[in-house]
C-alpha positions as a Markdown table, in Angstrom:
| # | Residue | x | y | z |
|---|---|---|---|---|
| 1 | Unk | 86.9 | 105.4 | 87.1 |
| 2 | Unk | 87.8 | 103.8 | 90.0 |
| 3 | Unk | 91.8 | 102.6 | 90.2 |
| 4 | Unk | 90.9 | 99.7 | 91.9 |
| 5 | Unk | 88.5 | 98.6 | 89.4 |
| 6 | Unk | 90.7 | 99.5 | 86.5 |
| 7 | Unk | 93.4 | 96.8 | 88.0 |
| 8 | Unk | 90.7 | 94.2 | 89.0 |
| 9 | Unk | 91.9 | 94.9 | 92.5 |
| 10 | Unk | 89.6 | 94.7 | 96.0 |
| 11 | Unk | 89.3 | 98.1 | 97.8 |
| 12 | Unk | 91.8 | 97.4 | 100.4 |
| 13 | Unk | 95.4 | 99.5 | 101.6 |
| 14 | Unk | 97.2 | 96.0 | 101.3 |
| 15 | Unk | 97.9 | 95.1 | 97.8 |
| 16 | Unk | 99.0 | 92.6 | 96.1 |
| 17 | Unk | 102.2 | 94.5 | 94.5 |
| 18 | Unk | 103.4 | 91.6 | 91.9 |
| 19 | Unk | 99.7 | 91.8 | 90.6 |
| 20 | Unk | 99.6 | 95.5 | 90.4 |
| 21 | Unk | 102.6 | 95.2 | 88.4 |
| 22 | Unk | 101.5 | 92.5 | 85.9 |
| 23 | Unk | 98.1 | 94.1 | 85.4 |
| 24 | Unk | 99.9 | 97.6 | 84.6 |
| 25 | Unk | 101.9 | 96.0 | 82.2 |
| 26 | Unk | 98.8 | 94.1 | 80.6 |
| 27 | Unk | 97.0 | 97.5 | 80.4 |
| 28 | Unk | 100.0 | 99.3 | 79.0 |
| 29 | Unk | 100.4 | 96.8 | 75.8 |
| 30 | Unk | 97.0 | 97.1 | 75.6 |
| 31 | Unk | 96.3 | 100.5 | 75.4 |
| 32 | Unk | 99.7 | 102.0 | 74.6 |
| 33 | Unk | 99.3 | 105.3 | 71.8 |
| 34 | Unk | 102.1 | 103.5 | 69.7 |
| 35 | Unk | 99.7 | 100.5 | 69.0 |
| 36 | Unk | 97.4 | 103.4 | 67.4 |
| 37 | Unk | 99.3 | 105.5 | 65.1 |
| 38 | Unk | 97.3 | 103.9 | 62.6 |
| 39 | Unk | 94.0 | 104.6 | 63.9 |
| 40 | Unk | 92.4 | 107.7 | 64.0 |
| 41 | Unk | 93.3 | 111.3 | 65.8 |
| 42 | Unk | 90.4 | 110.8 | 67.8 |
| 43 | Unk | 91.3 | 107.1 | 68.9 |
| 44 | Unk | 94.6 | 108.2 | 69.4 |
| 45 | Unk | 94.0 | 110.7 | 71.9 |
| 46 | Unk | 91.6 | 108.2 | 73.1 |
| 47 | Unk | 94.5 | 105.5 | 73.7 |
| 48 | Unk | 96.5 | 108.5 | 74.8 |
| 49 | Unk | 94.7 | 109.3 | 77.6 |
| 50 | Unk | 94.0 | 106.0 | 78.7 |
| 51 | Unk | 97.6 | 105.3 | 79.0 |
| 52 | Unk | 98.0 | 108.4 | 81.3 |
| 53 | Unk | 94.8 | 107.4 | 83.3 |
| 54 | Unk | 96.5 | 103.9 | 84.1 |
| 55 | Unk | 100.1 | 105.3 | 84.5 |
| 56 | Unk | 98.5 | 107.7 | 87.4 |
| 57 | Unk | 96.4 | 104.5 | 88.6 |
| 58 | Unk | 99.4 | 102.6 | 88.9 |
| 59 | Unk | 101.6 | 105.6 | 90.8 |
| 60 | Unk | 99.1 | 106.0 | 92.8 |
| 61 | Unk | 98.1 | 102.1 | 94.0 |
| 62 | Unk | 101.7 | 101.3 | 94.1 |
| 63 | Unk | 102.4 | 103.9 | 97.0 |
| 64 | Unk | 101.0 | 103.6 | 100.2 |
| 65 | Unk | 100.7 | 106.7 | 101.1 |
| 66 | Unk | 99.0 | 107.8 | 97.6 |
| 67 | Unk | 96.9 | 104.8 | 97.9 |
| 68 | Unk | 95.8 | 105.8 | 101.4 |
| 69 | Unk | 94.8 | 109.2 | 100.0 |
| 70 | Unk | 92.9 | 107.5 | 97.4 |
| 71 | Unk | 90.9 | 105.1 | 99.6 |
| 72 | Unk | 89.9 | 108.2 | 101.5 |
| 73 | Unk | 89.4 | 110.3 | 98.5 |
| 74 | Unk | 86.6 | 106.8 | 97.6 |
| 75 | Unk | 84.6 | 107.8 | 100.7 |
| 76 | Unk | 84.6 | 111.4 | 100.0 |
| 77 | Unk | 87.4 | 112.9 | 102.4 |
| 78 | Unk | 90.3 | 114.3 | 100.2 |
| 79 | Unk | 93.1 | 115.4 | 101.8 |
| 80 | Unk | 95.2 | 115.8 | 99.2 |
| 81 | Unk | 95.3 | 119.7 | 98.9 |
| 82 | Unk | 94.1 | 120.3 | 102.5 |
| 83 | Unk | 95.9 | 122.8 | 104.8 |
| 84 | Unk | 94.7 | 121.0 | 107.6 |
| 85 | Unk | 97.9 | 120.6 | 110.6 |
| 86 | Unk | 98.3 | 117.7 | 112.7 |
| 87 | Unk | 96.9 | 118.8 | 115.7 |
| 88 | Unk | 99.1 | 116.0 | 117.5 |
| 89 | Unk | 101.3 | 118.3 | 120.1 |
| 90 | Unk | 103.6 | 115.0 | 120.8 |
| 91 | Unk | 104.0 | 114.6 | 117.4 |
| 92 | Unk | 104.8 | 117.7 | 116.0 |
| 93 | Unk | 107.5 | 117.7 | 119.7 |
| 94 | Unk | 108.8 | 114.4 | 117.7 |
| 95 | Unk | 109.4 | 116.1 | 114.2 |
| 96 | Unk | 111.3 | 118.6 | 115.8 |
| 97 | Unk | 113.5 | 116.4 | 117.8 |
| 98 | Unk | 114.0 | 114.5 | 114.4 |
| 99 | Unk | 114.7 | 117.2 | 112.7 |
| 100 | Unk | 117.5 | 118.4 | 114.9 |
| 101 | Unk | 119.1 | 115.2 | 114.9 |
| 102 | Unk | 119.6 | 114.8 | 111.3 |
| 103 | Unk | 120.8 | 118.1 | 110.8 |
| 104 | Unk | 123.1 | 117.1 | 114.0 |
| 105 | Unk | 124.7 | 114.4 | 111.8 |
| 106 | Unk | 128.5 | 114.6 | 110.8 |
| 107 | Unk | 130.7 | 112.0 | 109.0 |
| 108 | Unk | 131.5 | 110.8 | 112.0 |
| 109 | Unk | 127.9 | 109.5 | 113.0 |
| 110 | Unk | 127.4 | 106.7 | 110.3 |
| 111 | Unk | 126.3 | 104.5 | 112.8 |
| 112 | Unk | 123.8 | 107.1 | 114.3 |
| 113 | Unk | 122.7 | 107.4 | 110.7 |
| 114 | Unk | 122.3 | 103.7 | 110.2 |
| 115 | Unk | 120.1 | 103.9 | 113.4 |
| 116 | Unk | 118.3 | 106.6 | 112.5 |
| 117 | Unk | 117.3 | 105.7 | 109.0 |
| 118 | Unk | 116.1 | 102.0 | 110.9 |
| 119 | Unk | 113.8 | 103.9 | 113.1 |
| 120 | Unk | 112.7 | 105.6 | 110.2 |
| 121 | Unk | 111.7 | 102.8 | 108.4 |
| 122 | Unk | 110.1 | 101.0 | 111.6 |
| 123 | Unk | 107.8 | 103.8 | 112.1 |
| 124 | Unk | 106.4 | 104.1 | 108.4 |
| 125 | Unk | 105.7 | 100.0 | 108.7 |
| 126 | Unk | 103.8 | 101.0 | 112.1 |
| 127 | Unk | 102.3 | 103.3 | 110.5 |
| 128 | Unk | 100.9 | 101.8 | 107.4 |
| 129 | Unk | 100.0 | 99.0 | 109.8 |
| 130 | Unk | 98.1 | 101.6 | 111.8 |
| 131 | Unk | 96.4 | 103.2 | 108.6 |
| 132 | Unk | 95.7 | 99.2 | 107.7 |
| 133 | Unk | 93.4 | 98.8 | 110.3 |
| 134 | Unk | 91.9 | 102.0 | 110.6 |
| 135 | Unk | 90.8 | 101.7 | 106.9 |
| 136 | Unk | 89.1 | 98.6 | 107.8 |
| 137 | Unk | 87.5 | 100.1 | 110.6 |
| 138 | Unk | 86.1 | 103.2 | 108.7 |
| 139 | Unk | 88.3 | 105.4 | 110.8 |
| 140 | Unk | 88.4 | 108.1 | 108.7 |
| 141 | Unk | 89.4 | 111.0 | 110.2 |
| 142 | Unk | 91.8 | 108.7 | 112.3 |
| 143 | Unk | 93.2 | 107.3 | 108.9 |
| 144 | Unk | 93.6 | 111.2 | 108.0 |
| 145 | Unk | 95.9 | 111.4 | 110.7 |
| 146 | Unk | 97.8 | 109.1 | 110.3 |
| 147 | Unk | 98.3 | 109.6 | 106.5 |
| 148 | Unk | 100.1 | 113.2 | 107.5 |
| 149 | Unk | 102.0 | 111.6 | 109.9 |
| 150 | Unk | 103.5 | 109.1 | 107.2 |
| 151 | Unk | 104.1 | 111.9 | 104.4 |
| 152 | Unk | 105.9 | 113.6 | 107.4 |
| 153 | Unk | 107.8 | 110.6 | 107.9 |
| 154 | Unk | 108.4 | 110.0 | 104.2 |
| 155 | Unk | 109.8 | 113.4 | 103.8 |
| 156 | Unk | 112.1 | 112.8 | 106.4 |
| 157 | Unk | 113.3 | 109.6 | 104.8 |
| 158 | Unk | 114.0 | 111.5 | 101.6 |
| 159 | Unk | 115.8 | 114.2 | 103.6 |
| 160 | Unk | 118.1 | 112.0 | 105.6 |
| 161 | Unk | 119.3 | 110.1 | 102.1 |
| 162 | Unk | 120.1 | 113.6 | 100.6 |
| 163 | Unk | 122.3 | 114.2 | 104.1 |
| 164 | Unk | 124.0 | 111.2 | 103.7 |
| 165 | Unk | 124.6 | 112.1 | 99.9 |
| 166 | Unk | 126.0 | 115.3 | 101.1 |
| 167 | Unk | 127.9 | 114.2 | 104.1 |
| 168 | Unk | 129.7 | 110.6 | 102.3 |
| 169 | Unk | 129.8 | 111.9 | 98.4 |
């Protein structure tokens, strides 16, 4: 089943996020287990399992970097599990700089961190712009690419909130 499809959605990375909502919570009344206690085991797990196949549709769709993977897992390239490196020396020379600096942060650089969490935020729209097009353009192994760079770039987002948390709690 195709989680596109399932929300009545084109095959695209840009979607429509107040539809995807709407549709999930459409699919949810309609096929949520408590609207079957009634019914048989076998319908019940039936509903069950529907529920759990849209709740992972919708997790997926409404992420972009989950919904990347997906449109690449569509055309046969998962890179979900891969141990496949970025083989982009500049990059990985980037990360490391990154990394540095936010373990460089004190609670005296709340400005810094303000900058840092903008730059942040300015490369993951660059990049999903960047994954955007290459989509379009069946780039695949280029979309690839870029998809690591934007879980790196997610994961650093996550990490800099926990260093605030730690630094201004």
């Amino acid at each position: 089943m195709n989680y596109f499809e399932l929300f009545s959605l084109p095959v695209t990375f840009s979607v429509d996020q107040v539809r995807l909502s709407e549709t999930y919570r459409t699919l949810q009344k309609q096929y949520h287990p408590d609207k079957f206690a009634m019914y048989s085991e076998s319908e019940r797990l039936g509903a069950m399992q529907k529920s759990s196949e849209i709740n992972d549709a919708y997790q997926t769709l409404k992420n972009s970097c989950l919904r990347a993977q997906y449109q690449l897992l569509l055309v046969g390239l998962d890179i979900d599990l891969e141990q496949k490196t970025l083989r982009d020396t500049d990059f990985l020379m980037q990360q490391m700089e990154w990394r540095e600096t936010l373990a460089s942060f004190t609670e005296a650089d709340e400005d810094k961190i303000t900058l840092f969490a903008e730059m942040i935020k300015k490369q993951v729209n660059e990049l999903e712009s960047l994954i955007a097009s290459q989509l379009q353009a069946n780039e695949f192994e280029a979309t690839a690419n870029s998809i690591r760079k934007l879980k790196f770039m997610l994961k650093l987002q996550i990490e800099l909130a926990l260093r605030e948390e730690k630094l201004f709690d």
